[in-house]
N, C-alpha and C positions, 0 to 999 in steps of 0.2 A: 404300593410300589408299581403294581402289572397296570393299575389304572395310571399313574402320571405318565408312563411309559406310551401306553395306547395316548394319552394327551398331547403330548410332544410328538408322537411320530404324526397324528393327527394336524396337528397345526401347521408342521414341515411342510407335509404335502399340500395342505391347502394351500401356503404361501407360495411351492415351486409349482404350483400348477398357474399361479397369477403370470402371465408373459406376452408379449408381445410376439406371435408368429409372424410368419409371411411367407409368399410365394410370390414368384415372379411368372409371368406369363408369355411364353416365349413360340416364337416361330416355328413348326417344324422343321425347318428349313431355314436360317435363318440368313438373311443378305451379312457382309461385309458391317454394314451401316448399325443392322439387329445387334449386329455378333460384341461390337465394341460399346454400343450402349447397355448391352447387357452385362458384360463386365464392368464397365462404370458404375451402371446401378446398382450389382449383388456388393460392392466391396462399400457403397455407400449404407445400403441398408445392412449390412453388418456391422458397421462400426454403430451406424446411428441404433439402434434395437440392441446391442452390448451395453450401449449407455444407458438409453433406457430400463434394460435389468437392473445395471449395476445401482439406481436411483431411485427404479417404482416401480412399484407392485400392478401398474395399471396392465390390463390384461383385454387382449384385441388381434382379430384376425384381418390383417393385412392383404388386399391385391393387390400385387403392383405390377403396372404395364407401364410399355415404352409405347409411347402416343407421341411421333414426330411433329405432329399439329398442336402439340399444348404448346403455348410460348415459352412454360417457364416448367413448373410441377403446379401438380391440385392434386387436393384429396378431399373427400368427404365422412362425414359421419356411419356412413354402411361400410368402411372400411377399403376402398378402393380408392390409392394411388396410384397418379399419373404422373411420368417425366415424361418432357419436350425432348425434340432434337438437341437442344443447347447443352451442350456437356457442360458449360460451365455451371450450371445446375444438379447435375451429377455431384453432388458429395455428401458429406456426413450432414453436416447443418440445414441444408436442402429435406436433405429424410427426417430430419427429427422436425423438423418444422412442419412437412405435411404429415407425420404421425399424429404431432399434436392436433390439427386438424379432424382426424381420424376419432380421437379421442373425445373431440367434442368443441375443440376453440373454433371459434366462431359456424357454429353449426348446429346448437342447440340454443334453443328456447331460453333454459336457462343458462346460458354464456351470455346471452341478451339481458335477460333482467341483473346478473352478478355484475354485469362492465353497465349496468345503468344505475343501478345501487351501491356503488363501489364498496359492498358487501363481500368480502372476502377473508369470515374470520381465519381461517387456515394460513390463504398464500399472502395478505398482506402482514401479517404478523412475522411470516416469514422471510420478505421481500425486505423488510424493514431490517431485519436483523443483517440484513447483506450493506442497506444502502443508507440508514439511517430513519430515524423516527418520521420523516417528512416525507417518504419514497411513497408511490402510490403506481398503481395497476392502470395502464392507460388501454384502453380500447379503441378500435375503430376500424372498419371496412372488415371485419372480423378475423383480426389479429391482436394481438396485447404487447407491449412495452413497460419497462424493458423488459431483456432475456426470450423474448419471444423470436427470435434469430430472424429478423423478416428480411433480413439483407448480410451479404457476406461478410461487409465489414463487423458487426455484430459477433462474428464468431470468435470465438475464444476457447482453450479448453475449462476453463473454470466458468465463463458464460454458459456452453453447453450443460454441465453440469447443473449450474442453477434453473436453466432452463425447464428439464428434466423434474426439476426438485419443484419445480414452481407450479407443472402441468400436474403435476399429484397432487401437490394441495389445492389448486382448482379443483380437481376429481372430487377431492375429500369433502368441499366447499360446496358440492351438487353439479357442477360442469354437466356433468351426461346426465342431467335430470331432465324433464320436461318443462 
């Protein structure tokens, strides 16, 4: 009994330590201009990183700065997000789209070889069960379709979610491998 106990309490915590953090990188002092992309950005990377919990297990330290000079957002695989001046960029779909990035879509070695083998036992079994026996993982400029939210219209709250649900079985599929 004292052992399934230490078992279960054991697995708990591995699984709530899996999470996406993050931090925002702010001004000491921050201008008028700072002060409202900063608000934009914390209420977008809350919602998007809530989804993500509520979804996957994937687990990743986040920086995210306000860079008036990015046109749009970027992020990389070392875990540094960028949004532009464009507020219309600022939102939930926006963040879960360069988390993914974060994660590993289009930034690893192997996100190149899985979107060139369209070897995907994980997310395509799964993609399929959303969209049909014929549905497949599209790649290119290193972003995926569908559910990969590469554009506003894309969003949806049930898109977002499968989004989410897709980036894990990537994961599980090697994404952050070499």
């Amino acid at each position: 009994m004292r052992f399934s106990i230490l078992t279960a309490a054991l697995a708990y915590a591995s699984a709530a330590s899996a999470a996406i953090t993050w931090s925002l990188q702010k001004a000491a002092n921050p201008t008028a201009d700072q002060q409202e992309a900063y608000t934009k950005i914390e209420a977008a990377m809350k919602l998007a990183v809530a989804r993500y919990a509520k979804w996957s297990d994937a687990s990743k330290t986040v920086r995210v700065y306000y860079s008036p000079g990015v046109p749009t957002a970027e992020a990389n695989f070392n875990g540094d997000l960028r949004f532009g001046s464009d507020r219309s960029y600022m939102t939930q779909r926006t963040a879960m789209h360069e988390i993914a990035h974060t994660l590993g879509v289009g930034q690893t070695a192997a996100f190149d070889r899985l979107c060139a083998s369209g070897s995907w036992p994980t997310a395509l079994p799964l993609l399929r069960s959303w969209d049909g026996a014929s549905a497949v993982i599209n790649c290119g400029g290193g972003h995926f379709w569908p559910y990969g939210l590469n554009y506003e219209s894309e969003w949806s709250e049930t898109n977002g979610d499968r989004h989410v649900q897709l980036v894990d079985a990537m994961i599980a599929d090697g994404l952050q491998g070499n």
